[in-house]
TORPA-4810 file (N, C-alpha, C, O; in nm, 3 decimals):
<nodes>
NODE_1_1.584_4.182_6.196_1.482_4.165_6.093_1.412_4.032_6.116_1.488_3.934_6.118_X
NODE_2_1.247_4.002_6.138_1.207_3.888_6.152_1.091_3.857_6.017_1.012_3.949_5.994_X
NODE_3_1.085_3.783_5.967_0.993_3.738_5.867_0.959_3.640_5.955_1.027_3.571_6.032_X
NODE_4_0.796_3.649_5.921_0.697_3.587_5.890_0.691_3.503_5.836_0.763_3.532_5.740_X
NODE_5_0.640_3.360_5.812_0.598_3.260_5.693_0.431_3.223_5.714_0.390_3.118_5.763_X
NODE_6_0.362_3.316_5.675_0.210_3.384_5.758_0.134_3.268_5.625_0.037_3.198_5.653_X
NODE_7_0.183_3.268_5.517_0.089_3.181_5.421_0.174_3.026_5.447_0.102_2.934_5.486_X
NODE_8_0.251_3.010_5.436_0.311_2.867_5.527_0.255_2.839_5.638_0.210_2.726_5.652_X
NODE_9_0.246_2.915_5.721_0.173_2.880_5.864_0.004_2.837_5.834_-0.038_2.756_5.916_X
NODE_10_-0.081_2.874_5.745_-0.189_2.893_5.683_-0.226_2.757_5.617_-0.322_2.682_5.637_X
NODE_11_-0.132_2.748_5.539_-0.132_2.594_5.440_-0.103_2.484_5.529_-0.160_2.376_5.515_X
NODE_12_0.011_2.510_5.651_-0.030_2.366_5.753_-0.099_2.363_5.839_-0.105_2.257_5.902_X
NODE_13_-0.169_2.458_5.875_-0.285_2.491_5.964_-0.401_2.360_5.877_-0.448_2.248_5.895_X
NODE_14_-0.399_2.474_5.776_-0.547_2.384_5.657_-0.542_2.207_5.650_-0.625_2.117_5.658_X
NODE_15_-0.370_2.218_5.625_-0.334_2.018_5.588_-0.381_1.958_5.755_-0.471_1.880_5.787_X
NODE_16_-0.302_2.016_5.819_-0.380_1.991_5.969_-0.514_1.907_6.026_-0.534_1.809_6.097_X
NODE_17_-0.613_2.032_5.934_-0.740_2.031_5.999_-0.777_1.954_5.925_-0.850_1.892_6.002_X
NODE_18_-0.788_1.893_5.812_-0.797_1.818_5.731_-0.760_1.684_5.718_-0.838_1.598_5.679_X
NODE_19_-0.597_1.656_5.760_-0.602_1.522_5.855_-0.650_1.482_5.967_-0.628_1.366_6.002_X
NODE_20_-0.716_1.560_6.038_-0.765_1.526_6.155_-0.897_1.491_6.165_-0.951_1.430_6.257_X
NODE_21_-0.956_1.545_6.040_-1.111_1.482_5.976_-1.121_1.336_5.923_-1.202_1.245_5.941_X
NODE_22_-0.951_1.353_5.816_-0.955_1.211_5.756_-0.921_1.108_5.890_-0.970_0.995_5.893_X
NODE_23_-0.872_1.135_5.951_-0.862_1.052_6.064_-0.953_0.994_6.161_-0.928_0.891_6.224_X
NODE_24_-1.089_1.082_6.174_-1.184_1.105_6.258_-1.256_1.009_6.150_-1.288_0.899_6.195_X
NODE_25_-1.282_1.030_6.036_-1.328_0.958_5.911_-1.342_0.784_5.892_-1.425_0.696_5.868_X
NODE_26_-1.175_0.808_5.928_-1.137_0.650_5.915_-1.212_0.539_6.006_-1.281_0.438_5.992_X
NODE_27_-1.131_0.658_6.160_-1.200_0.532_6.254_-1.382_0.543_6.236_-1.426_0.491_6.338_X
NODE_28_-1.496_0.589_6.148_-1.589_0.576_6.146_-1.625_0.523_6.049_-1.739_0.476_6.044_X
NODE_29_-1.533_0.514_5.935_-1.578_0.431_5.846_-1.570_0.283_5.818_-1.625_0.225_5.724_X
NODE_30_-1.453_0.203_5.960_-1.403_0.090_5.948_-1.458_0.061_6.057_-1.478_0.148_6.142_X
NODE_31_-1.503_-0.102_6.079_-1.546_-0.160_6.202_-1.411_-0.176_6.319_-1.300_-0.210_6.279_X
NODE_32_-1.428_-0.157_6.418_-1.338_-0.184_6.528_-1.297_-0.308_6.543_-1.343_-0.372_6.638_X
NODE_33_-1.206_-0.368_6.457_-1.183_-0.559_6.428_-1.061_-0.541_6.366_-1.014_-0.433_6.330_X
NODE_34_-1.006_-0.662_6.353_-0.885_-0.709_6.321_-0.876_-0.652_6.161_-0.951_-0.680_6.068_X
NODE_35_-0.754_-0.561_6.161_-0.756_-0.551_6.018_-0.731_-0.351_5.973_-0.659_-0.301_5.886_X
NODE_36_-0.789_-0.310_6.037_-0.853_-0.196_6.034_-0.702_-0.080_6.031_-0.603_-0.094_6.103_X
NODE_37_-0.718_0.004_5.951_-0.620_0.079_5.944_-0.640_0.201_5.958_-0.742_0.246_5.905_X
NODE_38_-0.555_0.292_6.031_-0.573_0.378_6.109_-0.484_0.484_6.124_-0.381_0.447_6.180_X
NODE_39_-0.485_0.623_6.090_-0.391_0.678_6.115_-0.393_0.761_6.224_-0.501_0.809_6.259_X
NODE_40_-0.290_0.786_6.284_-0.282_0.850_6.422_-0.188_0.999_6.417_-0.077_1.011_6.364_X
NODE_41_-0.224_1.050_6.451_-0.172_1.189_6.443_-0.141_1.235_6.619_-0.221_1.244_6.712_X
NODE_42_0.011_1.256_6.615_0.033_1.270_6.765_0.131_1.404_6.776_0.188_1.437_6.671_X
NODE_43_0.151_1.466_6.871_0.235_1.567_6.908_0.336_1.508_6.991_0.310_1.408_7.059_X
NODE_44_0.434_1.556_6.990_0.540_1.517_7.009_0.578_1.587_7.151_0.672_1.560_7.225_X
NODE_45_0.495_1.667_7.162_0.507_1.775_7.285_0.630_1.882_7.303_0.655_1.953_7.400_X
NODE_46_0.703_1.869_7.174_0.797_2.011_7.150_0.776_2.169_7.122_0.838_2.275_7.126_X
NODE_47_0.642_2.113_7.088_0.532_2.246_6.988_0.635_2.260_6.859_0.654_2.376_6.825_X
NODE_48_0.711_2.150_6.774_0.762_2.159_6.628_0.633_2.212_6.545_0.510_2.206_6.548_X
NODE_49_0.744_2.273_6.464_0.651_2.305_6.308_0.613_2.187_6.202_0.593_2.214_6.084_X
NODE_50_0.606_2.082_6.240_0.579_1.998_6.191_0.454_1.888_6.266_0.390_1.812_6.194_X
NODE_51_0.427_1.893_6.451_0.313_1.887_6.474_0.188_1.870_6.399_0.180_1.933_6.294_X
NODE_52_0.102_1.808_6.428_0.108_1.677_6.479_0.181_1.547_6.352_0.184_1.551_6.229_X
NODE_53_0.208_1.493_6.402_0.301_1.345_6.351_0.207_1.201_6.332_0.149_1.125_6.410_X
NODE_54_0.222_1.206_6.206_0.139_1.115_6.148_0.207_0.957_6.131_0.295_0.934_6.048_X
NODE_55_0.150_0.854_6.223_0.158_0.724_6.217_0.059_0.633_6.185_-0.023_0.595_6.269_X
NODE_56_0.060_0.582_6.034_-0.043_0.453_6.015_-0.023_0.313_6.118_0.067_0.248_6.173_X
NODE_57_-0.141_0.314_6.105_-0.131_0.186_6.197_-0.254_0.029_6.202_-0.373_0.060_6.215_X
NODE_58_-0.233_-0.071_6.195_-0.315_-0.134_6.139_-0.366_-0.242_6.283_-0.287_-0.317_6.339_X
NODE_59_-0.533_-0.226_6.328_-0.539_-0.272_6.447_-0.497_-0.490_6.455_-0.521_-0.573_6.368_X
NODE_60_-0.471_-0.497_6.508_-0.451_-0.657_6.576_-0.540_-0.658_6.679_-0.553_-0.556_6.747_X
NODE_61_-0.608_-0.760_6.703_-0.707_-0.848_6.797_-0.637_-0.904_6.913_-0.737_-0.970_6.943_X
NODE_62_-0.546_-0.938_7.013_-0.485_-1.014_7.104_-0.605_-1.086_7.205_-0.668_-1.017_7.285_X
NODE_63_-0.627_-1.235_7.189_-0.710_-1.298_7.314_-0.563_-1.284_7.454_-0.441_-1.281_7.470_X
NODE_64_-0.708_-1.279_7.531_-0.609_-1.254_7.643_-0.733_-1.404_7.742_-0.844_-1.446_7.710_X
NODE_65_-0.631_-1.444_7.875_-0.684_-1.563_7.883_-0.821_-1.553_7.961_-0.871_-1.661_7.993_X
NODE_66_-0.881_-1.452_7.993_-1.011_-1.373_8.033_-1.116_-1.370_7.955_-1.231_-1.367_7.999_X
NODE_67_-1.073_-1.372_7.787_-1.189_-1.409_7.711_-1.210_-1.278_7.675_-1.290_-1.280_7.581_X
NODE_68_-1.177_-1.157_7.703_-1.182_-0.995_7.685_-1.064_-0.978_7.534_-0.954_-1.034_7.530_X
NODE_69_-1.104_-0.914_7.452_-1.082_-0.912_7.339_-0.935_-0.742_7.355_-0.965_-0.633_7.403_X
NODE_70_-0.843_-0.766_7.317_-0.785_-0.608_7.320_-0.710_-0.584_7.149_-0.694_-0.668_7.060_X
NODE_71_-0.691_-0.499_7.149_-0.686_-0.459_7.023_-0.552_-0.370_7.039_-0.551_-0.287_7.129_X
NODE_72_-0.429_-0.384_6.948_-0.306_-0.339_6.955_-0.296_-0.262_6.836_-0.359_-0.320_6.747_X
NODE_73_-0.238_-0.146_6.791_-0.192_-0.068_6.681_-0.026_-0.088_6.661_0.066_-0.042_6.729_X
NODE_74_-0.022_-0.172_6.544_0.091_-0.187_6.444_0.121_-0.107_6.387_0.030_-0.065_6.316_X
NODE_75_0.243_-0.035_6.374_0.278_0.101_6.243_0.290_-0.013_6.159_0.315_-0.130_6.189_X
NODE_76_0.265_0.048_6.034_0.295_0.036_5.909_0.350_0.104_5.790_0.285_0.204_5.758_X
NODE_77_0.422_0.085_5.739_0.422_0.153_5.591_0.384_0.185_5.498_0.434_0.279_5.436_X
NODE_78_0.291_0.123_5.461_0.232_0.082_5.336_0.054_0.104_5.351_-0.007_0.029_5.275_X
NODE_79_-0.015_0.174_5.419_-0.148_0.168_5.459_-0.229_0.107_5.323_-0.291_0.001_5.322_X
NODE_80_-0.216_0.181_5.230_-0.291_0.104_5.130_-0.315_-0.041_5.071_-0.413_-0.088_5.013_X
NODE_81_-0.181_-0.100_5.107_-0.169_-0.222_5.081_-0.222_-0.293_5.200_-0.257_-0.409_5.177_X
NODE_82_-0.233_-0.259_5.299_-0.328_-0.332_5.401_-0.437_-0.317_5.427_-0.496_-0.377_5.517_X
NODE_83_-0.486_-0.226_5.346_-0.636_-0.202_5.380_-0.743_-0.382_5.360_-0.718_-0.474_5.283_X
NODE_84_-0.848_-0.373_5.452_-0.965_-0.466_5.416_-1.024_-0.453_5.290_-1.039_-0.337_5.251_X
NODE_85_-1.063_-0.552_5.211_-1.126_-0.557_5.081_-1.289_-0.650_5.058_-1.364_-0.656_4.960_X
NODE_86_-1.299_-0.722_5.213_-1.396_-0.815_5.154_-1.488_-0.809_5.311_-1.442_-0.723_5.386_X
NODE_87_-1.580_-0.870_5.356_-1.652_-0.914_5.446_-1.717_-0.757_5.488_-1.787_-0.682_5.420_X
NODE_88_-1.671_-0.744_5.608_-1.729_-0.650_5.658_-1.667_-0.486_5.606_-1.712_-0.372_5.614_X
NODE_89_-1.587_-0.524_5.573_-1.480_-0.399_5.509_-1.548_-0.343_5.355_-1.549_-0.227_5.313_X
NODE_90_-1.593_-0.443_5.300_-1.617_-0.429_5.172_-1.702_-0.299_5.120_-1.651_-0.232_5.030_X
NODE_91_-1.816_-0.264_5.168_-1.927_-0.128_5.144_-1.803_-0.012_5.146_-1.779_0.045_5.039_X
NODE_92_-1.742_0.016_5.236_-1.651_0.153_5.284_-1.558_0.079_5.209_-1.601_0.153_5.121_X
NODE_93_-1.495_0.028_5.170_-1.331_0.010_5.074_-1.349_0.121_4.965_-1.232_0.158_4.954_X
NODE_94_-1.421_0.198_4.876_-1.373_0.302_4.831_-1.337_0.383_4.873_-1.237_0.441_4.830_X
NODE_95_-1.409_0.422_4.981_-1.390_0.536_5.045_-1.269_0.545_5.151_-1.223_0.650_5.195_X
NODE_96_-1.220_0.398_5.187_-1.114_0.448_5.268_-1.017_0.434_5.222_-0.912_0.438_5.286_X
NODE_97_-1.024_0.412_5.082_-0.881_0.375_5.016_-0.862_0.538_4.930_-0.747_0.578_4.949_X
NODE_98_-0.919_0.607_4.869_-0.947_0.708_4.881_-0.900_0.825_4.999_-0.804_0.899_4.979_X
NODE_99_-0.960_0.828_5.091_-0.899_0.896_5.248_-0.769_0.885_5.241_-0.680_0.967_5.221_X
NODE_100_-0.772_0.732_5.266_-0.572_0.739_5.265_-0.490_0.792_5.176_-0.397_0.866_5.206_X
NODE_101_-0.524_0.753_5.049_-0.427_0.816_4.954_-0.463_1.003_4.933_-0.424_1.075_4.841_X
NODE_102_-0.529_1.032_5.026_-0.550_1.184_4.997_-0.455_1.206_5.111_-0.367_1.289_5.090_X
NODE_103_-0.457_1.126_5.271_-0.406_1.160_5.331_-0.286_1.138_5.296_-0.238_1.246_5.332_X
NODE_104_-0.186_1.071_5.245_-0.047_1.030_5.156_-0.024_1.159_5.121_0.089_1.199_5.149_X
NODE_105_-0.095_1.236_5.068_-0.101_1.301_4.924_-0.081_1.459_5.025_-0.006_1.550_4.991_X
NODE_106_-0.166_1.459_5.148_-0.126_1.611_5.208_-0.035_1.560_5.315_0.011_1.644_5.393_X
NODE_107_-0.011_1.466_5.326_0.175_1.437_5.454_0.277_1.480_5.356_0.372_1.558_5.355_X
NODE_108_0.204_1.378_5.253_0.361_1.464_5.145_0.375_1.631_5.129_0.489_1.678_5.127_X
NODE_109_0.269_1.712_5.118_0.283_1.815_5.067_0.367_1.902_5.194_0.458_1.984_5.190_X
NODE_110_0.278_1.830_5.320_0.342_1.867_5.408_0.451_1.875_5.421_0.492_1.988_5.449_X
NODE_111_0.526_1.793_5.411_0.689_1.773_5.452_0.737_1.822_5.363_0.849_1.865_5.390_X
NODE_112_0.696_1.844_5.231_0.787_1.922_5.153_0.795_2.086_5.187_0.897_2.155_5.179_X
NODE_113_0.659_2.132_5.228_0.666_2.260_5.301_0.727_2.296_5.417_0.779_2.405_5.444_X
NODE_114_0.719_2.210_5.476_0.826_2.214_5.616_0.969_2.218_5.577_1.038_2.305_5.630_X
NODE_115_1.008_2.160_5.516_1.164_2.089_5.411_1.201_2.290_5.338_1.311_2.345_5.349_X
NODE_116_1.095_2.344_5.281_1.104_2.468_5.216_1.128_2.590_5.341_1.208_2.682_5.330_X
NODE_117_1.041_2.568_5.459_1.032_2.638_5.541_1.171_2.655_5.587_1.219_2.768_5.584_X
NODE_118_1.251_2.543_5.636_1.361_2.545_5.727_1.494_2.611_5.608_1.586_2.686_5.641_X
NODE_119_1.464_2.553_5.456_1.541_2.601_5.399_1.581_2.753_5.402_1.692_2.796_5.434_X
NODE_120_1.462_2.832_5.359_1.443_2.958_5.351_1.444_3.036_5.481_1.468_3.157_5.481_X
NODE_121_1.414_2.957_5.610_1.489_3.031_5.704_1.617_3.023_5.722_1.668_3.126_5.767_X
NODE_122_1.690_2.929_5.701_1.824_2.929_5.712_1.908_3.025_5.567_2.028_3.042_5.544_X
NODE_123_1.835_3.053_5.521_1.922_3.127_5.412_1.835_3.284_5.472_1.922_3.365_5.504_X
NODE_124_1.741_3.320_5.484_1.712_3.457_5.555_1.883_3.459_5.646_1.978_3.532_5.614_X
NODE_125_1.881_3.348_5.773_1.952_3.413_5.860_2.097_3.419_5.815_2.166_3.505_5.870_X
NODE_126_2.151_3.346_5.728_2.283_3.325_5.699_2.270_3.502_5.599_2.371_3.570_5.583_X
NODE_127_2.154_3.540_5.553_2.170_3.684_5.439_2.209_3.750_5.525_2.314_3.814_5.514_X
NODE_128_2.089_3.752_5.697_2.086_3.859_5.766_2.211_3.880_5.835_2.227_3.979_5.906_X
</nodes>
């Protein structure tokens, strides 16, 4: 006997496509400079049901002794609390504080669906 989870598969499809906008979002709504927060969505290359894997990350500036500027991604925890508030950040600060906490808002939903998924298959197979 195999079930399907055809509307589960559907709802992280949607959270999916949707972080990958807010993401696309971010890096266009923030200048490329010290400060800038960023979330990264990566595959893990297992093909999990939980694909792609979401890491905030907040850029750093490094001089290097060339005078060429490089830019490093920090994880973080807390994206909201690091967001920019003033200078060049300031026009887009609603809006990306906003983004993030929507994106917060469908990782969570996510993982709780994933968390439901594995449950309910493991009790299918332990019925079957």
């Amino acid at each position: 006997m195999e079930i399907k989870f055809a509307d589960g598969d559907i709802a992280i499809k949607a959270v999916n496509e949707r972080l990958y906008e807010i993401e696309k979002l971010l890096r266009e709504l923030q200048p490329k400079d010290n400060g800038t927060v960023l979330l990264r969505l990566q595959n893990c290359g297992k093909s999990c049901y939980g694909c792609p894997h979401a890491k905030w990350e907040v850029w750093k500036r490094v001089k290097r002794h060339d005078q060429n500027s490089l830019y490093l991604g920090y994880t973080i925890k807390y994206p909201l609390k690091a967001i920019r508030r003033s200078g060049k950040y300031e026009a887009n600060y609603p809006q990306v504080w906003q983004l993030i906490s929507e994106a917060q808002t469908l990782l969570k939903f996510k993982k709780d669906l994933i968390q439901l998924h594995g449950i309910l298959a493991k009790k299918i197979k332990n019925f079957s």
